[in-house]
C-alpha positions as CSV (number, residue, x, y, z in Angstrom):
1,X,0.0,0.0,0.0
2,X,1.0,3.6,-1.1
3,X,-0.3,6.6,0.1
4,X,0.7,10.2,0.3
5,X,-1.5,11.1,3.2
6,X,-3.7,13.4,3.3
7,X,-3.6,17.0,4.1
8,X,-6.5,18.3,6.3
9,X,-5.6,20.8,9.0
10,X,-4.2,19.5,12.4
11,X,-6.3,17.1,14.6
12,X,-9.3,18.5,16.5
13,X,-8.3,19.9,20.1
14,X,-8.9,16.9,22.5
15,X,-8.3,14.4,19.9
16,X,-5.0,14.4,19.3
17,X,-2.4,11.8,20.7
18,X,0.2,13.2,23.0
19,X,3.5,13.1,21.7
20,X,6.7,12.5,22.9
21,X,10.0,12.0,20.7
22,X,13.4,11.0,21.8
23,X,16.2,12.2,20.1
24,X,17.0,16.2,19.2
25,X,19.3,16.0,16.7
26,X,19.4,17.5,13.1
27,X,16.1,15.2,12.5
28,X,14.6,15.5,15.5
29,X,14.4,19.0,16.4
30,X,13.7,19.7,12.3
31,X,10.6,17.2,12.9
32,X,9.7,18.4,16.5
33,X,9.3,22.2,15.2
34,X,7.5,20.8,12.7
35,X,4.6,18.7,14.8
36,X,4.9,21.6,17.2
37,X,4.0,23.9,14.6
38,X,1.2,21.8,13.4
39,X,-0.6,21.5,17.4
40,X,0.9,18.2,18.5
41,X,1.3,18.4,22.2
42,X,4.7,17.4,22.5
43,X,7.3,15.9,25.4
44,X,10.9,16.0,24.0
45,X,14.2,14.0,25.6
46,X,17.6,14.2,24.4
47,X,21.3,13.0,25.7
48,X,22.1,15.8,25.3
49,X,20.2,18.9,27.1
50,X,21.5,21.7,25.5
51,X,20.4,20.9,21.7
52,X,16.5,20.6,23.6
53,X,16.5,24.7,23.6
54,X,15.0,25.3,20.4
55,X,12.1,23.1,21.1
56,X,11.5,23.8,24.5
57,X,11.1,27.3,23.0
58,X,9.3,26.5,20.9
59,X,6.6,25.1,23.1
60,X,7.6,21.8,23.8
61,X,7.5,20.1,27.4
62,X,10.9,18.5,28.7
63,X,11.2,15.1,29.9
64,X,14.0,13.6,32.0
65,X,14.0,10.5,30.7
66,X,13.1,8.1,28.4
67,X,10.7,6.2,30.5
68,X,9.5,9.6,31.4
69,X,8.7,10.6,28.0
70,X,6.9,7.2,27.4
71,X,4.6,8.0,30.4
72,X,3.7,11.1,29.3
73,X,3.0,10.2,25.5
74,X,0.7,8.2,24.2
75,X,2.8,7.5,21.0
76,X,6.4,7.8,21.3
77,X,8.7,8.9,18.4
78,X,12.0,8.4,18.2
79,X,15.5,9.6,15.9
80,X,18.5,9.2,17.8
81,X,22.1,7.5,15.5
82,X,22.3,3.8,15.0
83,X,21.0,0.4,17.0
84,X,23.0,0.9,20.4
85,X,21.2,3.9,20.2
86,X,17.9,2.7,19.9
87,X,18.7,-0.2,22.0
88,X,19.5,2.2,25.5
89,X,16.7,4.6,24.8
90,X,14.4,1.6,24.7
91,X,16.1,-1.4,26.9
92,X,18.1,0.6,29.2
93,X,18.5,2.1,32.7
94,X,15.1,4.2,32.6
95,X,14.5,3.4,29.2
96,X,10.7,3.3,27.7
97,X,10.8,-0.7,28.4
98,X,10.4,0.7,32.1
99,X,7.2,2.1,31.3
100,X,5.9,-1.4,32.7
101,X,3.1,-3.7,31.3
102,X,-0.3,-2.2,30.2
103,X,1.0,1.0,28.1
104,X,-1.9,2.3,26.6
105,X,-4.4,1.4,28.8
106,X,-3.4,3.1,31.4
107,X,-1.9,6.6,30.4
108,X,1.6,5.5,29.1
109,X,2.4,5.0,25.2
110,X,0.8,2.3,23.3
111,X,2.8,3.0,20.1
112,X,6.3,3.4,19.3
113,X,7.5,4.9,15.7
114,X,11.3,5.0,15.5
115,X,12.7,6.8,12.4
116,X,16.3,5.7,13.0
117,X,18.0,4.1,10.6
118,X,18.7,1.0,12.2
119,X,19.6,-3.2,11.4
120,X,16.2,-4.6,10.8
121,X,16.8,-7.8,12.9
122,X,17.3,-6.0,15.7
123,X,13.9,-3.6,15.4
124,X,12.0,-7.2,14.9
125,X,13.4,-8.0,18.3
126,X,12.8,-5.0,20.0
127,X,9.8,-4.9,18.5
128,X,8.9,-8.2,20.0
129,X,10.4,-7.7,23.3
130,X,8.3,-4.7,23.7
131,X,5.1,-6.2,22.8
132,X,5.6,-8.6,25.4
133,X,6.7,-6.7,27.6
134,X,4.2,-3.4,27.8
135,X,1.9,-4.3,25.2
136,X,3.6,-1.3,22.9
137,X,3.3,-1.6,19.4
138,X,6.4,-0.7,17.1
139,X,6.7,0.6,13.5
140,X,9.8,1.2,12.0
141,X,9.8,4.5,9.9
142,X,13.4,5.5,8.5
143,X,13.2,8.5,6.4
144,X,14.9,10.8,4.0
145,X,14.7,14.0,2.9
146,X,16.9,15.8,5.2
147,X,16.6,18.9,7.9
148,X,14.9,21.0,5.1
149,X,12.0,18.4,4.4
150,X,11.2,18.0,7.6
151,X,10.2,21.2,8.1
152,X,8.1,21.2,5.2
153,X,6.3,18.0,6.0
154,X,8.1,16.4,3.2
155,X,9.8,13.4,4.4
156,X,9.6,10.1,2.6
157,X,8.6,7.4,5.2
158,X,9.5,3.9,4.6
159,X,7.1,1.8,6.7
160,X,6.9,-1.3,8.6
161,X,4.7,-2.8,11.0
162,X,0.5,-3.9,11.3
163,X,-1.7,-2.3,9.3
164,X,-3.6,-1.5,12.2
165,X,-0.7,0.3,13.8
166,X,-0.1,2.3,10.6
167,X,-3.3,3.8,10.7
168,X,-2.7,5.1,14.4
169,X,0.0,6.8,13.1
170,X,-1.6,7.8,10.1
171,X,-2.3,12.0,10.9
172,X,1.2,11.7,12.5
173,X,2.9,10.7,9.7
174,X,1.3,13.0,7.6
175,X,2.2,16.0,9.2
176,X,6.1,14.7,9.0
177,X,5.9,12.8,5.4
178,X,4.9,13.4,2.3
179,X,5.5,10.3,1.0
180,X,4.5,7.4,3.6
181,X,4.7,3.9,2.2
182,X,3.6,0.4,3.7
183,X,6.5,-1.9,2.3
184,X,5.5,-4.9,5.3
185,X,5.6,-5.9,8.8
186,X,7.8,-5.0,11.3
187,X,11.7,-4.5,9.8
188,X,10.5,-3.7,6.3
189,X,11.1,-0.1,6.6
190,X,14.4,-0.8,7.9
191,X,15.3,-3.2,4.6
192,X,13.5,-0.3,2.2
193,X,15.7,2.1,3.9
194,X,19.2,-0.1,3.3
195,X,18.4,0.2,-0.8
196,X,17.5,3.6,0.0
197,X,21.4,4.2,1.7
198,X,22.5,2.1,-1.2
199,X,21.5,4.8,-4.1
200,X,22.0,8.2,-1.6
201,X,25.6,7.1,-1.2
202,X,26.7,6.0,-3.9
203,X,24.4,9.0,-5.3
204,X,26.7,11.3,-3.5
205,X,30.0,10.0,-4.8
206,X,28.6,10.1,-8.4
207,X,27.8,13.9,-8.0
208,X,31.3,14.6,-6.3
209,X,33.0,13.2,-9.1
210,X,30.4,14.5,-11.9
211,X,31.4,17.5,-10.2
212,X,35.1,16.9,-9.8
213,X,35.2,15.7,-14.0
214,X,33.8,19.1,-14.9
215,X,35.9,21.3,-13.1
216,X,38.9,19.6,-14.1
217,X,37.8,19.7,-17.6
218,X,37.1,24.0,-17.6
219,X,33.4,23.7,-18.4
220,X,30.5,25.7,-16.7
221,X,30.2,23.7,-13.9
222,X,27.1,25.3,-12.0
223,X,25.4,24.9,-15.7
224,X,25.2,21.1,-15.7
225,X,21.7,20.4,-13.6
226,X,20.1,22.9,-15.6
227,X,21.9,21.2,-19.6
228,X,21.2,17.7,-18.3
229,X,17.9,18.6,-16.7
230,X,15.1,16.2,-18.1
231,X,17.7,13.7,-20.0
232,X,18.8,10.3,-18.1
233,X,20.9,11.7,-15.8
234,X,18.1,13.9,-14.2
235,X,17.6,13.1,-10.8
236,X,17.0,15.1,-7.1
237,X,20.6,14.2,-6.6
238,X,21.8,16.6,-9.7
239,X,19.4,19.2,-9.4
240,X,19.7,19.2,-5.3
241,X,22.6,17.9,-4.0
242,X,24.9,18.8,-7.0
243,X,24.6,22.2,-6.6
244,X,25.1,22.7,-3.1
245,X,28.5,20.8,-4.1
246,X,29.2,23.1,-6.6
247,X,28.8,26.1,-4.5
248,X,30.3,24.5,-1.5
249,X,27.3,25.6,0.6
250,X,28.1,22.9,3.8
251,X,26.0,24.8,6.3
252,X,23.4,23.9,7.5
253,X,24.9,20.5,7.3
254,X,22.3,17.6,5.4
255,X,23.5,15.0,7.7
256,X,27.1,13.8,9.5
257,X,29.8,12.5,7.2
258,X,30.1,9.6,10.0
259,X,26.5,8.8,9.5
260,X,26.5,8.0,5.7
261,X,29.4,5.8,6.3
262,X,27.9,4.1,9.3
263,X,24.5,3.9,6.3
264,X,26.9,2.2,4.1
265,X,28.7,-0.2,6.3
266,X,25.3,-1.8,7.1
267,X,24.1,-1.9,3.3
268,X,27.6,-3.8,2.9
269,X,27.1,-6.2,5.7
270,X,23.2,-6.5,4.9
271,X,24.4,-7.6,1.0
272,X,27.2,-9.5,2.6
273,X,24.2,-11.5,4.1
274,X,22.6,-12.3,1.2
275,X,25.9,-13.4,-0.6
276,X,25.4,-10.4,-2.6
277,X,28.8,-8.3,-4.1
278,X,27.8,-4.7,-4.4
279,X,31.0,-2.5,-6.2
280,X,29.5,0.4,-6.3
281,X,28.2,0.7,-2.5
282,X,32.1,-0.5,-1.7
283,X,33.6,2.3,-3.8
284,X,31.1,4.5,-1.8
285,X,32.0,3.2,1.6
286,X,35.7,3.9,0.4
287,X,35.7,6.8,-0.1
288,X,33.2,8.3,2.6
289,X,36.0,6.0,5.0
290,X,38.4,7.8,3.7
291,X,37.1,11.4,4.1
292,X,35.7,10.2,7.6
293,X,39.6,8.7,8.2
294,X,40.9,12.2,7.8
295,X,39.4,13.7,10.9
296,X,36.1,14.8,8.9
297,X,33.6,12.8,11.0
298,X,31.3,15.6,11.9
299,X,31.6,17.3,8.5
300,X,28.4,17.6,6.3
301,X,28.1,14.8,4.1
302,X,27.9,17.5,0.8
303,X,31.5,18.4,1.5
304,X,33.0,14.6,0.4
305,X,33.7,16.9,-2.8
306,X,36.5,18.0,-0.3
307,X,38.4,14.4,-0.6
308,X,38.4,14.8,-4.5
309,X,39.3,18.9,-4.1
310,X,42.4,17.2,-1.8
311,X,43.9,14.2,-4.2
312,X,43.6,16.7,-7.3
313,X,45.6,19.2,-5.7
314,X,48.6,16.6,-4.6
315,X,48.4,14.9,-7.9
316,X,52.0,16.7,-8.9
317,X,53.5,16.4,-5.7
318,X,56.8,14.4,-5.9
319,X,56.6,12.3,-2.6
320,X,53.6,12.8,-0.2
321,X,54.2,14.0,2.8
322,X,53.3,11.9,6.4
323,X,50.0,13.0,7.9
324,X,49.8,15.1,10.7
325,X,47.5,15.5,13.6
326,X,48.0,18.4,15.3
327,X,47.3,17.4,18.4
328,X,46.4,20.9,20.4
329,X,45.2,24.3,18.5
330,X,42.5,26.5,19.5
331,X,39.4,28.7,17.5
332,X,37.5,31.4,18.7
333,X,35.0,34.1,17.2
334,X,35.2,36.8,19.4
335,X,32.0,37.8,17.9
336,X,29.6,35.6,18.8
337,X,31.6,34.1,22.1
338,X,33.3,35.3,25.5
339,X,36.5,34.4,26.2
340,X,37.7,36.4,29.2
341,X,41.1,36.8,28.4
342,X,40.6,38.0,24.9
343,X,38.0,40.1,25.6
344,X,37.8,42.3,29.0
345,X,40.0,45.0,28.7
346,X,42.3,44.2,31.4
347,X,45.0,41.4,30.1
348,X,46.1,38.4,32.2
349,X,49.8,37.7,33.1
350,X,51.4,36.1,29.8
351,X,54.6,33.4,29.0
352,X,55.0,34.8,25.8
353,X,54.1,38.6,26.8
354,X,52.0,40.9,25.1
355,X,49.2,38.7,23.0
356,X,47.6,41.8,21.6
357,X,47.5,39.9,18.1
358,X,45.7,37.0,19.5
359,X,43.2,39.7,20.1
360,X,41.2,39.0,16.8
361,X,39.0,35.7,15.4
362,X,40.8,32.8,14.2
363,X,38.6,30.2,12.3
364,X,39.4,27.0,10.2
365,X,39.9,29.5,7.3
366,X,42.8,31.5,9.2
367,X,44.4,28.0,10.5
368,X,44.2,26.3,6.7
369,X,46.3,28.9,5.6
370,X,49.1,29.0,8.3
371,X,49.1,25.1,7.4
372,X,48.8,24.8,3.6
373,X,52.2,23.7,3.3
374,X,51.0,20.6,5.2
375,X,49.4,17.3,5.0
376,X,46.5,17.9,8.2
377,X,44.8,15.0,8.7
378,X,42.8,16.3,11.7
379,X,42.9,18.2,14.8
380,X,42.5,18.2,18.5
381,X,41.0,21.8,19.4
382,X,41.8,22.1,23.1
383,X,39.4,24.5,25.6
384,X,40.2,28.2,24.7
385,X,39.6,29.8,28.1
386,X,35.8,29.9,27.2
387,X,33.5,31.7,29.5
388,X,33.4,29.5,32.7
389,X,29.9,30.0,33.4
390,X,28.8,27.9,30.4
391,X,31.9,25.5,29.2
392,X,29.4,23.5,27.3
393,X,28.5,26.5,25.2
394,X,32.0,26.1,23.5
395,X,31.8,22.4,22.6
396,X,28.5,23.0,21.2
397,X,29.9,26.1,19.1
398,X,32.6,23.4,17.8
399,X,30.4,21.0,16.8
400,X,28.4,23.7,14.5
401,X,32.1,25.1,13.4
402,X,33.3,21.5,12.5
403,X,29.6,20.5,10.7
404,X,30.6,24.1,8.7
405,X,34.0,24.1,8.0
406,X,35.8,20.3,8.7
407,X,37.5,21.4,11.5
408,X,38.4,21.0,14.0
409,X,38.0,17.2,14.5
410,X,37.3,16.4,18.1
411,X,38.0,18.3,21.3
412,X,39.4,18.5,24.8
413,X,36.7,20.3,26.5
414,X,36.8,22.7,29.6
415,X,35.3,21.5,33.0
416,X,36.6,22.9,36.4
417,X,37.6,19.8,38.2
418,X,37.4,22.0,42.2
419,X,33.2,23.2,41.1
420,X,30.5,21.9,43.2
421,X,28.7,21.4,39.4
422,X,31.4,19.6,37.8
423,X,29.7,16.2,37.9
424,X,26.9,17.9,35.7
425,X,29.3,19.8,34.0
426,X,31.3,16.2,33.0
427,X,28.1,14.4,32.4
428,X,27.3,17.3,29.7
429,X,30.5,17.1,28.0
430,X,31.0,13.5,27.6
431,X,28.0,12.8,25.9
432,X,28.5,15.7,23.2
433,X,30.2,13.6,20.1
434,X,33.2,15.6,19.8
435,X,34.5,15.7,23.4
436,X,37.4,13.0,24.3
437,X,38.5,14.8,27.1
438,X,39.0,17.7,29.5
439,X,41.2,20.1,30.6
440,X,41.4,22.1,34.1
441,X,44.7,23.9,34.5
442,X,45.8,23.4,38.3
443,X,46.8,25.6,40.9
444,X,50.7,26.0,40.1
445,X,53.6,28.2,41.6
446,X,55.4,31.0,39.6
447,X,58.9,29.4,40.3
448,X,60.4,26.3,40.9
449,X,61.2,27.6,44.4
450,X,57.9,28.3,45.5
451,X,55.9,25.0,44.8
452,X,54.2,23.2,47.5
453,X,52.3,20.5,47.5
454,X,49.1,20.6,49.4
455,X,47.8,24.2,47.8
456,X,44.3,24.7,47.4
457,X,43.1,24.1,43.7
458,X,46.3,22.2,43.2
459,X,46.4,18.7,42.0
460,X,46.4,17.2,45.5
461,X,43.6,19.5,46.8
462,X,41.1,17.0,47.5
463,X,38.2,18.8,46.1
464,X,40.3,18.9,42.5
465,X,40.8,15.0,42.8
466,X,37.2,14.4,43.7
467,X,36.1,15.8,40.7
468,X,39.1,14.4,38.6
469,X,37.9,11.3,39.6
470,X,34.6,11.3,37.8
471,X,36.3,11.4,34.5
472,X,37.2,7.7,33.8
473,X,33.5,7.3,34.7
474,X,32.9,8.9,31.7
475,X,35.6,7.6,29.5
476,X,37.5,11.1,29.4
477,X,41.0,11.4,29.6
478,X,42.8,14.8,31.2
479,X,45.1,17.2,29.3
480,X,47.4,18.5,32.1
481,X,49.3,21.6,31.8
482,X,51.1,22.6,34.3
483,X,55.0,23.4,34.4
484,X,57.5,20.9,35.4
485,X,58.3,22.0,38.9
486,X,54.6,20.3,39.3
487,X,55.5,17.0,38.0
488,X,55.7,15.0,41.2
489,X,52.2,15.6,42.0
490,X,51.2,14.8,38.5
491,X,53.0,11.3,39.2
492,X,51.4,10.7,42.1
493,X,47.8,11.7,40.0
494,X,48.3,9.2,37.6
495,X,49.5,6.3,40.1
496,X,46.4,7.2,42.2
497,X,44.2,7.2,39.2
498,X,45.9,4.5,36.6
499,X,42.5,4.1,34.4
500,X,42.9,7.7,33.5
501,X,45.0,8.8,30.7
502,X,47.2,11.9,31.1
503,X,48.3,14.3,28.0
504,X,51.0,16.4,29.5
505,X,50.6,19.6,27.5
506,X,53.7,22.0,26.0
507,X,56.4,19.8,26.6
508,X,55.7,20.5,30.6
509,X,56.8,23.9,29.9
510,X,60.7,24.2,29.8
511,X,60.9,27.7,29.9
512,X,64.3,28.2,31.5
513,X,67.4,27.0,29.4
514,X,70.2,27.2,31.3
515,X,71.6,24.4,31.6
516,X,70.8,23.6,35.4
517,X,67.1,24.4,34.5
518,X,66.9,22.1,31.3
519,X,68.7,19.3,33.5
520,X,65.6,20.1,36.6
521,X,63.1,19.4,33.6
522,X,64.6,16.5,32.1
523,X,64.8,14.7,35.7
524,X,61.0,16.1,36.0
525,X,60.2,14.9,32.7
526,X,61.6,11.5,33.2
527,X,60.3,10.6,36.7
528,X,56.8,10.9,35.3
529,X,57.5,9.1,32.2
530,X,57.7,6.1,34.7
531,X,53.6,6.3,34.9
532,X,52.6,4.2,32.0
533,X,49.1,6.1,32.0
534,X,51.1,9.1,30.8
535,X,51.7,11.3,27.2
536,X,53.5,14.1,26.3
537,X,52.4,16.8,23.8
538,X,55.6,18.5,22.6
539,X,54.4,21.7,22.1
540,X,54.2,25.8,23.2
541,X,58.7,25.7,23.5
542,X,58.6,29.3,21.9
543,X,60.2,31.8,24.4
544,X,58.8,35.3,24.9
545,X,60.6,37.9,22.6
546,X,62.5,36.0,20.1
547,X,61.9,33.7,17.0
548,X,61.1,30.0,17.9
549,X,64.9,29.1,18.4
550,X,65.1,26.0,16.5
551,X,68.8,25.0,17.2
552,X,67.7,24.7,20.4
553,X,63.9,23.3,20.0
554,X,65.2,20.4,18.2
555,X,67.8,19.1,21.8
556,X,64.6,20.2,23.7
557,X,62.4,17.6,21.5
558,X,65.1,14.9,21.4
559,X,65.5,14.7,24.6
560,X,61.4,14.4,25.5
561,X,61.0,11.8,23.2
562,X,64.1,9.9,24.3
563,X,62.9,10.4,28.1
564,X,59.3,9.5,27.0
565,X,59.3,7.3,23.6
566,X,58.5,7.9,20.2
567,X,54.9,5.9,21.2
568,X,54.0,8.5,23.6
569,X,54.8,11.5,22.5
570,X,52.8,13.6,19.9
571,X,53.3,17.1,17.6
572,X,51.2,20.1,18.6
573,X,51.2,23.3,17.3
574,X,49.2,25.6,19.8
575,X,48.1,27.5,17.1
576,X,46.8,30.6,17.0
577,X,48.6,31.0,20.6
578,X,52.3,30.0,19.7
579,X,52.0,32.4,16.5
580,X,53.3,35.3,18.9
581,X,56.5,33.4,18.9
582,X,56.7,31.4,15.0
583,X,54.8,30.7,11.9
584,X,53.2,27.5,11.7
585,X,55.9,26.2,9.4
586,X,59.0,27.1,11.3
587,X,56.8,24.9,14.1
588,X,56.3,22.0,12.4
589,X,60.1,22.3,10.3
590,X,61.2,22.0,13.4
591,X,59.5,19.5,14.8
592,X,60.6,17.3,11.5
593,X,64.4,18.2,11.2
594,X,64.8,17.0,15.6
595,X,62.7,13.2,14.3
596,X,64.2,13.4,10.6
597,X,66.8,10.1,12.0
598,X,64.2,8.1,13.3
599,X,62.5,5.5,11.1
600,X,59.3,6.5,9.3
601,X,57.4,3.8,11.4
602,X,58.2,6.2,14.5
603,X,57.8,9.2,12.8
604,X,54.6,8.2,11.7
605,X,53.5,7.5,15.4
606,X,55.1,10.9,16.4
607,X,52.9,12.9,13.7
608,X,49.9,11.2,13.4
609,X,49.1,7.8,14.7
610,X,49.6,8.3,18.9
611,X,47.2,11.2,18.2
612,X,44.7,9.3,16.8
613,X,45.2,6.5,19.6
614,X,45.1,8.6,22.2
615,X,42.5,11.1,21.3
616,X,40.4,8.1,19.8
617,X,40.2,9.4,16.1
């Protein structure tokens, strides 16, 4: 059965279902607005609070759970990534499972639609499970269309479950779908929406490379959806998709990079199943991996043109360069976000000095041009000194920066481990996708002659370790910068604590170079490179005043990763910050000329590959 539902006005006042829908992401706050709009009463739950706000203002109710949302719906919806996903919003600790037996007959949901995209084995089982359990029917729904259909009501459902069910869901559906298709019970939407994948993405890598082939080859480029308009190679792909490709218009994103490829992996493994070869959905899974494998997880998936843009451009180059992951660099947009120290008036005491010139934005545009001598693979974008009072706020701007531009990749986020919050605070920032750990600069002394161990704030104040200790909870590890003088408390942090992983940032900060206080920092350095649990970023060695002294950089670099090991130590740049005292490429020359002896299996590790371990890439 087809049907394009109908179009009447919204349901009477008192006869309409109450809503609730479990997942705010791109999808579901795009669908939310749009029921919302249309006079569903609606209860909205998301893993992450912050991404709620536009729906909550928009006159949605919030719920604080799952199970919660259930209760106070009688048909649930639901959007959230993949099936682990759907499988804790459902099946886990106060999931809608918890709801109990009798939904529907006794205020809680008696229908669950779930427009993930999800393996269709595993919605027949939940499916089942919940039935039995609660008595909750289940219809799988994946769609397509994107943000921008959504809003319009112009989704294309792909449908599974009772017929019965279906018509339930019927003025629901509607409101969301133009196009809302029966293809069979329970787990047919879910197979419809695998061929579905099948065509989008390998759709997507036909447009870049239309796209790619006609640049290359000088012709009008923005002129082929209208020449080949009508003829065999019409589709929505050319006259959509194509031309935001061709402008390079990557924001608002369509949908994650990391999403199409997870798509793609399951249409593999679903053809795999059926002893079926599919080359064209492997080329597509290829090359999204690819794009996805150089730090571009969170980019929209219209910017895989980006991958082709990249290999034409090092086409002529004699010997490719290794990858680099810079492993600690910072954006801000002074504009739009408060940074404290860039901002107020009054500056804050300085290493390098005067930052005046840091005083300005710097965005993936500013940082792609200090690098374009170089082959980044990705970045680690390291807290900024964001505005304490909301240190989500910043991840959250990331995300939307990296969806924009590509960058950066993932982040070290900012909690303050000594806050009677933090345990909020760390729940926030570990469950946005971008955050793989945190960073709280301790309490440290001037001078080596002054530190103490015991100091408020510092890293034996118990109030610090108390909330440092909620971060393996949470899978998070902790960049540490402090200066070397410090480093026996550090120790004693990472034997106390051996499941969390350390970064050391700025090569523990060897500012003085005489030659009793580079010997104090390499007996510093290499009584904490006795704690397994720690790594060292060697980075921020500029000193205020002069030109990043590379004679003596490259001994300072040797003899960290000789004291640490070429598998636990990793390139930074600390760019925009260590611009005050180099250019990016006298940085990174650098860098190279102190590891240009070591074999490229090391050098490898050193560039690109313990960043990606350690950061989880």
């Amino acid at each position: 059965m087809t049907a394009a539902a109908e179009r009447g006005g919204p349901p009477p006042a008192g006869t309409r279902p109450r809503l609730g829908f479990i997942g705010i992401g791109l999808m579901g706050t795009a669908m939310s607005l749009r029921l919302l709009e249309r006079g569903w009463p609606l209860t909205v739950w998301n893993r992450e609070r912050p991404a709620l706000d536009p729906v909550l203002a928009a006159g949605a109710s919030e719920a604080g759970c799952p199970r919660e949302v259930a209760e106070r719906s009688d048909i649930v919806l639901m959007c959230v990534l993949d099936t682990p996903a759907v499988e804790a919003c459902v099946w886990g600790e106060q999931g809608v499972a918890e709801v109990g037996a009798g939904a529907g007959a006794g205020g809680g949901a008696r229908l669950l639609i779930d427009f993930s995209t999800i393996d269709a084995g595993a919605t027949r089982d939940f499916a089942a499970r919940l039935r039995a359990r609660t008595g909750m029917g289940w219809i799988d729904a994946p769609i397509s269309g994107g943000p921008s259909a959504a809003r319009q009501g112009a989704l294309t459902a792909m449908v599974g479950g009772e017929a019965a069910e279906l018509a339930a869901a019927a003025a629901v559906l509607a409101d969301l779908a133009g196009n809302v298709t029966h293809m069979g019970p329970v787990g047919a939407g879910q197979v419809t929406k695998v061929v579905n994948q099948a065509i989008v993405g390998s759709g997507f890598i036909a447009m870049a490379e239309a796209l790619h082939l006609a640049e290359a080859a000088g012709i009008d480029a923005a002129a082929l959806p209208a020449c080949l308009g009508g003829g065999l190679a019409d589709s929505v792909l050319l006259q959509r998709i194509y031309p935001l490709m061709q402008r390079r218009a990557f924001d608002p994103p369509l949908g994650y990079a990391r999403q199409l490829l997870k798509d793609l992996k399951a249409v593999k493994g679903f053809a795999h199943g059926l002893g079926l070869s599919l080359p064209g959905v492997e080329n597509a899974a290829e090359r999204f991996g690819a794009y996805v494998g150089q730090g571009n997880a969170m980019a929209d998936i219209v910017s895989i043109i980006r991958l082709y843009e990249q290999e034409r451009q090092a086409g002529g180059a004699a010997a490719e360069p290794l990858p680099v992951i810079d492993a600690h660099q910072h954006f801000w947009d002074l504009g739009e976000n408060h940074h404290p120290w860039l901002c107020d008036a009054e500056p804050i005491p300085f290493r390098y000095g005067d930052y005046g010139a840091l005083r300005r934005n710097y965005l993936p545009a500013d940082y792609r041009a200090d690098t374009a001598r170089h082959r980044i693979a990705g970045t680690v974008h390291v807290e900024a000194e964001f505005d304490p009072a909301n240190p989500v706020a910043e991840t959250a701007w990331l995300e939307r920066l990296a969806a924009r531009e590509g960058l950066p990749t993932v982040c070290v986020a900012q909690a303050r481990l000594d806050d009677p919050e933090v345990a909020a605070v760390l729940a926030a920032q570990a469950v946005r996708p971008m955050v793989r750990g945190i960073r709280h600069k301790p309490r440290a002394a001037a001078r080596p002659e002054e530190a103490r161990r015991g100091a408020p704030g510092s890293m034996d104040d118990p109030a610090w370790r108390r909330g440092y200790a909620l971060l393996s909870k949470h899978g998070l590890s902790f960049d540490l910068q402090t200066p070397w003088w410090h480093l026996d408390a550090a120790h004693d942090l990472a034997r106390d604590f051996p499941e969390t992983q350390i970064i050391v940032n700025h090569t523990a900060l060897p500012a003085d170079r005489s030659v009793e206080g580079l010997r104090a920092w390499r007996a510093a350095l290499a009584g904490l490179a006795r704690a397994p649990n720690v790594a060292l970023k060697i980075s921020g060695l500029g000193l205020p005043g002069q030109p990043w002294p590379a004679a003596a950089n490259v001994a300072v670099i040797r003899d960290a990763i000789t004291l640490f090991g070429a598998d636990r130590c990793l390139f930074a740049s600390n760019y925009p910050v260590d611009s005050l005292v180099g250019s990016f490429d006298a940085i990174m020359d650098g860098f190279l000329q102190a590891i240009a002896d070591r074999p490229e299996a090391e050098r490898r590790q050193l560039l690109h590959d313990n960043a990606a371990r350690l950061y989880r890439f």
